[in-house]
C-alpha positions as CSV (number, residue, x, y, z in Angstrom):
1,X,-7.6,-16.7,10.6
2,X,-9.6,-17.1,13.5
3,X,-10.1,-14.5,16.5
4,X,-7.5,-16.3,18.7
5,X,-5.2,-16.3,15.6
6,X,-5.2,-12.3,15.5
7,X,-4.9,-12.2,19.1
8,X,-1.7,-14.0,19.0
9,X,0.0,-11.8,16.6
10,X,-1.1,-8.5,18.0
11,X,2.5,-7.9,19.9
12,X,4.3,-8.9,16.6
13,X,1.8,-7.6,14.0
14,X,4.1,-4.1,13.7
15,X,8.0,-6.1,13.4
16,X,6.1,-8.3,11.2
17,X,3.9,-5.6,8.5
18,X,7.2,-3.9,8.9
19,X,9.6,-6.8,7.3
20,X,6.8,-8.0,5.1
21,X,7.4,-4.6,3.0
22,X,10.5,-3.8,3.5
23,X,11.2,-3.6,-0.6
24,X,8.6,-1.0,-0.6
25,X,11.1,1.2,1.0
26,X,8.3,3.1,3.5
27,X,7.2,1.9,7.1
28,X,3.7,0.7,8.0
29,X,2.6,4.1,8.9
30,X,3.1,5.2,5.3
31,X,0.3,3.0,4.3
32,X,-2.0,4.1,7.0
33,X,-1.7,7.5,6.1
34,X,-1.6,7.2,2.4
35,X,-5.3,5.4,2.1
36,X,-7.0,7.7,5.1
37,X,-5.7,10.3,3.1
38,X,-6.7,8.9,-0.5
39,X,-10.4,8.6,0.9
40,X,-10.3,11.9,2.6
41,X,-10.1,13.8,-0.9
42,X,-12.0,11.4,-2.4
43,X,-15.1,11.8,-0.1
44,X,-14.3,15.5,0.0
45,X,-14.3,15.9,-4.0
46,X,-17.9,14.6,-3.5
47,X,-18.9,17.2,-0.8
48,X,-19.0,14.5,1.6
49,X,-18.0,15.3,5.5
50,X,-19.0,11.9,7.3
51,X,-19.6,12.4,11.3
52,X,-20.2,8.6,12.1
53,X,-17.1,6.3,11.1
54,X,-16.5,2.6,11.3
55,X,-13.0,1.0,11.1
56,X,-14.3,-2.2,10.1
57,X,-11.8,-5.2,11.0
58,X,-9.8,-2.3,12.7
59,X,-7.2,-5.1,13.5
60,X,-4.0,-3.3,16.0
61,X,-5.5,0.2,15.1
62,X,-3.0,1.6,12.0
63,X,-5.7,3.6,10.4
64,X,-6.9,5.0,13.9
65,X,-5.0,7.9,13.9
66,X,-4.7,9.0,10.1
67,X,-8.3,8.6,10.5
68,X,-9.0,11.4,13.3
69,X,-7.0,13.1,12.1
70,X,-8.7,13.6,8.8
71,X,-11.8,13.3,9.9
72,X,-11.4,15.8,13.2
73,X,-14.9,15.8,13.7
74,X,-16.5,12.2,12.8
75,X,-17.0,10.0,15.9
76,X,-14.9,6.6,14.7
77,X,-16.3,2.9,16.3
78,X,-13.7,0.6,15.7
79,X,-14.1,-3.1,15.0
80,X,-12.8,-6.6,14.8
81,X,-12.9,-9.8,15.9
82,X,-10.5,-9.8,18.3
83,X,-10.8,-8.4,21.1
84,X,-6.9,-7.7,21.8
85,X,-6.5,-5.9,18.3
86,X,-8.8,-3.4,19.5
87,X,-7.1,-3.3,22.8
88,X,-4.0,-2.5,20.5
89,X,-6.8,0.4,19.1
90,X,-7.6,2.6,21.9
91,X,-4.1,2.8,22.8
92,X,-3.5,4.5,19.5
93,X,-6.3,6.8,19.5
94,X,-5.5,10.5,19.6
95,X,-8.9,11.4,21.6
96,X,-11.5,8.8,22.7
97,X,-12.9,5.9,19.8
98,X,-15.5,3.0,20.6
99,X,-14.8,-0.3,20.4
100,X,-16.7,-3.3,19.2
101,X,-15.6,-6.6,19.4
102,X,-17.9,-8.5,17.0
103,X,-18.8,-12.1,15.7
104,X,-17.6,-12.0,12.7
105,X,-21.0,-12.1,10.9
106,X,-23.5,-9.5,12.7
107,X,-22.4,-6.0,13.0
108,X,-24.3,-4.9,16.4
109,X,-25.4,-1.6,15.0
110,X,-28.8,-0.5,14.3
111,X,-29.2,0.4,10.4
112,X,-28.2,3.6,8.9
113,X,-25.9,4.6,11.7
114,X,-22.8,5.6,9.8
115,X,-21.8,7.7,6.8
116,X,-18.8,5.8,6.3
117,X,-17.2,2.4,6.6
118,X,-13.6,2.5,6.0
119,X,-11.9,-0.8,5.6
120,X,-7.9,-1.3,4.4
121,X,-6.8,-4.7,3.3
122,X,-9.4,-7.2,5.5
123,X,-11.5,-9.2,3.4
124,X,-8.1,-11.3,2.2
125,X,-8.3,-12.7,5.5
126,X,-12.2,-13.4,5.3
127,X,-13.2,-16.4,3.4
128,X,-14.0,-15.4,-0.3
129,X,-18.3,-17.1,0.4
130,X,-18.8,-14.6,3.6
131,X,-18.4,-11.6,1.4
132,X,-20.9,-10.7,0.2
133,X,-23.0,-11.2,3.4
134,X,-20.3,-9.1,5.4
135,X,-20.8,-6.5,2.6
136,X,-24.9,-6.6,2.8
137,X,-23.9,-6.4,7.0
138,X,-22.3,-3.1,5.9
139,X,-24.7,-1.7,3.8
140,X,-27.3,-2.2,6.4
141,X,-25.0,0.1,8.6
142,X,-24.5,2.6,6.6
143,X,-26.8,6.4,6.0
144,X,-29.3,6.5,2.9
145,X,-26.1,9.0,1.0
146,X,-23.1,7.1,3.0
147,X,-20.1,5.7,1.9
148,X,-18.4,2.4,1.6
149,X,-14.6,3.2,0.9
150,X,-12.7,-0.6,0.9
151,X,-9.0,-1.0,0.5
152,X,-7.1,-4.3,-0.8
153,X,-3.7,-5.7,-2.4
154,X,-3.8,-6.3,-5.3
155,X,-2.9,-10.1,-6.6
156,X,-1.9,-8.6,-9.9
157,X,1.6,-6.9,-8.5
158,X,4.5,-8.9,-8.1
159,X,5.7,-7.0,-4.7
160,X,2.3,-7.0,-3.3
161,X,2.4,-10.8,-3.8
162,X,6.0,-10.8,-2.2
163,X,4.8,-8.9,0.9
164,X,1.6,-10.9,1.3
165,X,3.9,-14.3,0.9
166,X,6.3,-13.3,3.5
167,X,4.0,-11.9,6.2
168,X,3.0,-14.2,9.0
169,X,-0.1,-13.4,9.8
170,X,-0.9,-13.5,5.9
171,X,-0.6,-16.8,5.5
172,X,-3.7,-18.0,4.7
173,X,-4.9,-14.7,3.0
174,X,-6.4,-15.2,-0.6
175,X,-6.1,-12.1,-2.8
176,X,-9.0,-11.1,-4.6
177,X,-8.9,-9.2,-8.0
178,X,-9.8,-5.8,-8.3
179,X,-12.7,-6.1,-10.8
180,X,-13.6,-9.3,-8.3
181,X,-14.1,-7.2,-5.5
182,X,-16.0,-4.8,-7.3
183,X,-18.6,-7.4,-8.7
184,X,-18.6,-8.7,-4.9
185,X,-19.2,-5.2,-3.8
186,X,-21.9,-4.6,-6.8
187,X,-23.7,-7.8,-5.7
188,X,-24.4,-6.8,-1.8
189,X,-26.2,-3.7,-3.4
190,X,-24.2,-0.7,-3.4
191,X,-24.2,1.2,-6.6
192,X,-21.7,3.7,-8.2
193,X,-18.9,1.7,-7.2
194,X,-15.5,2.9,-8.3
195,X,-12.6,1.0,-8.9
196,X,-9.0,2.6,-8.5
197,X,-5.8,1.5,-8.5
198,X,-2.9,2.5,-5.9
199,X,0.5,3.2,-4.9
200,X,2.7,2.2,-8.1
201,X,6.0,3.8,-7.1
202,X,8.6,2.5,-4.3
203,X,10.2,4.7,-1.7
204,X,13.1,5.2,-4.2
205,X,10.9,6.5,-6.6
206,X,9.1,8.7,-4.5
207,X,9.3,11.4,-6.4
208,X,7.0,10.0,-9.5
209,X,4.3,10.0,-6.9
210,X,2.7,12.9,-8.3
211,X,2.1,11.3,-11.3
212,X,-0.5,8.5,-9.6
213,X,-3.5,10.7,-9.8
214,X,-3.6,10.0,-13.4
215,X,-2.8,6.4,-13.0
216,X,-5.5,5.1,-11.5
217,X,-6.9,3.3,-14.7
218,X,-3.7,1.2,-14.5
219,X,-4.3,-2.6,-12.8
220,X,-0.8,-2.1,-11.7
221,X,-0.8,-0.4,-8.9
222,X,0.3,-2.5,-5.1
223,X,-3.2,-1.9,-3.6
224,X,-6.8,-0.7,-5.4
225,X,-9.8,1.0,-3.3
226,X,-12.8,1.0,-4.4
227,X,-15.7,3.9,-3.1
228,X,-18.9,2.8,-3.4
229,X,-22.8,4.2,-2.2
């Protein structure tokens, strides 16, 4: 999709996310919260307390919040193509959060200036041969010991592929594969990178959710992350 596209769908993008996974039983906030959170314990398992964050392709600002809110004292640069998603951003900051509205190819940061790049479900919607330049971009940005933490659906679970079909502003997304996005990840440079899988039980099941932290071996799950340095 292209930067008008996004803009268009900004005042729908909630209604929209919302119906998209409505099987899944939980809201789009759940989401939000759920890979902030995943990343928070991940990065703090590692001893890792980043104080320069970017939301990259921040889109109408759902991890905003979750974000400051696990990361109380990290400064958090938001950004995106378009320039009304990140409108959408600021008004859902808890406490003041840069925005960058950027080309789509050059990140307008000088290297090394963050410890973390946090990004949930965005390179679907980036075509598969600017990956790996987008992901060198990123590399470039980030500290000599930061963090890459990446979220997507994954293509191999039946209700992800049913919220991704039924989603407007997915409709030209292509899924990538878990072990795909790794090898894309590998190739830009970073090293150590982990793949997980995500989120394998549905609201009614919410109580096997405990269960997930040993599940993450399983290419099952409705989204994988992958943490990389």
């Amino acid at each position: 999709m292209s930067p008008a596209e996004f803009d268009a769908y900004v005042d729908d993008y909630d209604a929209q996310h919302a119906a998209s996974i409505r099987l899944s039983g939980e809201a789009p906030d759940f989401f939000a919260e759920y890979k902030v959170a995943a990343a928070a314990r991940d990065l703090a398992r590692q001893g890792i307390v980043p104080r320069r964050i970017m939301d990259f392709g921040a889109g109408a600002g759902n991890s905003v919040a979750p974000l400051q809110r696990h990361f109380p004292e990290a400064a958090l640069t938001c950004v995106d193509v378009s320039a009304a998603s990140l409108a959408r951003c600021r008004s859902r900051a808890q406490r003041p959060v840069e925005t960058v509205c950027y080309d789509g190819a050059r990140l307008p940061f000088a290297a090394a200036s963050f410890d973390l790049v946090f990004t949930a479900c965005v390179f679907h919607h980036i075509p598969a041969d600017q990956h790996i330049a987008l992901l060198v971009e990123i590399r470039r940005t980030l500290a000599p010991d930061g963090r890459l933490v990446l979220f997507e659906h994954n293509p191999w679970n039946p209700l992800t592929r049913h919220a991704v079909a039924t989603c407007p502003f997915d409709r030209n997304a292509v899924l990538i594969s878990g072990p795909e996005m790794k090898r894309r990840v590998q190739a830009a440079g970073f090293a150590d990178v982990r793949l997980t899988w995500r989120l394998f039980f549905p609201g009614p099941l919410a109580m096997l959710r405990p269960l997930e932290a040993g599940l993450g071996w399983l290419p099952l799950g409705a989204q994988y992350s992958l943490m990389a340095r």
